[in-house]
N, C-alpha and C positions, 0 to 999 in steps of 0.2 A: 548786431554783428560786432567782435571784438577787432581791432586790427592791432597787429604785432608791428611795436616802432622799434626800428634797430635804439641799441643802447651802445654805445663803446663801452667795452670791457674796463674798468678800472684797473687804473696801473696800481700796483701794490708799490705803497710810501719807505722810501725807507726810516728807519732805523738808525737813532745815533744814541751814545752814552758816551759820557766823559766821568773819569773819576781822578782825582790827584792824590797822588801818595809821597812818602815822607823819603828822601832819599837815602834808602840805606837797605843794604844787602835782606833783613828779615819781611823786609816789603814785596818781596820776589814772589812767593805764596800766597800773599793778596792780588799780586796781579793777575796770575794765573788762574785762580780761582774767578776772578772779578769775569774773564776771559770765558772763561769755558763755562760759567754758567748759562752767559747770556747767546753765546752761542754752541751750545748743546747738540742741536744735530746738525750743525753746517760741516762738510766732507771731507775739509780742508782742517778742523780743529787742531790736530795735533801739529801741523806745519805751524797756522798761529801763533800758538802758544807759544814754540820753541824761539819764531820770530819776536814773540814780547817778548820774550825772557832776557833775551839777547841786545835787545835795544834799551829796555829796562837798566840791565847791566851795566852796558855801555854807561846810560845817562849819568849812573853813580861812579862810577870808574873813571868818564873820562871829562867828566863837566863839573859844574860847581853845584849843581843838585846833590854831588855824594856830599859835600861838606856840611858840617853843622846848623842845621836849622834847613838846607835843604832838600829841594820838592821839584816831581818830578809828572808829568800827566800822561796819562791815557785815551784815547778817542780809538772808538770804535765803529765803524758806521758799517750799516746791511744793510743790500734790498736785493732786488731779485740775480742783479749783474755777479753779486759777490759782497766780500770784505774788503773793509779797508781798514788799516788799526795807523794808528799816529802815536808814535812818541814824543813830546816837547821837554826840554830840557831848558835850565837854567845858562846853557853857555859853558866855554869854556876856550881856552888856549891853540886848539887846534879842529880842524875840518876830520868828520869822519871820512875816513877813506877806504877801499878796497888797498889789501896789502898783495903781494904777489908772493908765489910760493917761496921765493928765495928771501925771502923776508920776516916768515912764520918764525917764529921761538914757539914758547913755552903755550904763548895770548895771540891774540890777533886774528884770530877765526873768526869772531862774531859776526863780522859784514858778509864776508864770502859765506857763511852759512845762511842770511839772509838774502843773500843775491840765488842762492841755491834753492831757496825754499819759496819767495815770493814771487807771483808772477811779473812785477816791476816794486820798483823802490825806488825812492828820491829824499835827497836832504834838502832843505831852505831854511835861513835865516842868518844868524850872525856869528861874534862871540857874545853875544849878548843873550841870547836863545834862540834853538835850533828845534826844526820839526823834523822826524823822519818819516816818512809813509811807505807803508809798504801794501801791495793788492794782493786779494784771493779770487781768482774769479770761481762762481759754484760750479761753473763746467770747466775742467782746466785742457787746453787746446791739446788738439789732437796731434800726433807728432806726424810729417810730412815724408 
């Protein structure tokens, strides 16, 4: 006679990649690419990407990664909750901030279009170097 032992379901592991690139505006297309290959069918893809692009930016814009010689990193992590993508940066002069409309010029979108697109975001670290993170969850909440 066989008998059936329960098993717990195996949680599915997630998923991480890190890759570092060189900081300078032509690295934008490797991030992107680096982005969207590894996550391919996740639902949220095209929010991501637009959120890398923009904190990418940022890094070289407004840190010392856009300067000569530097670099700028990528972390990507998945599992079943969703994305998380990280940007690290080399530091720089000043705290990323959300700017307010009466403040917008020409620049100064980037954050508010990541505040717009991810389900949370947060900076930590120094002028020394800064991490920003932002989440995808794969189901995005229902509206109340």
């Amino acid at each position: 006679m066989l008998l059936a032992v329960p098993v717990p379901a195996e949680h599915e592991s997630p998923m991480y990649w890190r890759r570092e690139f060189q900081g300078r505006p032509d690295q934008m297309r490797f991030v992107r690419s680096f982005a969207a290959h590894l996550l391919a069918d996740f639902p949220a893809l095209d929010d991501v990407l637009l959120v890398l692009d923009e904190l990418s930016v940022n890094a070289i814009q407004h840190t010392r990664s856009g300067e000569e010689g530097g670099r700028f990193t990528v972390d990507i992590s998945m599992d079943v909750a969703g994305v998380i993508v990280y940007v690290s940066d080399q530091g720089g002069p000043s705290e990323p901030r959300l700017r307010n409309l009466a403040e917008l010029a020409e620049g100064g979108r980037g954050l508010l279009a990541v505040d717009a697109l991810a389900a949370t975001w947060s900076c930590t670290g120094s002028p020394k170097g800064r991490t920003i993170r932002a989440t995808f969850p794969t189901r995005p909440h229902a509206e109340i």
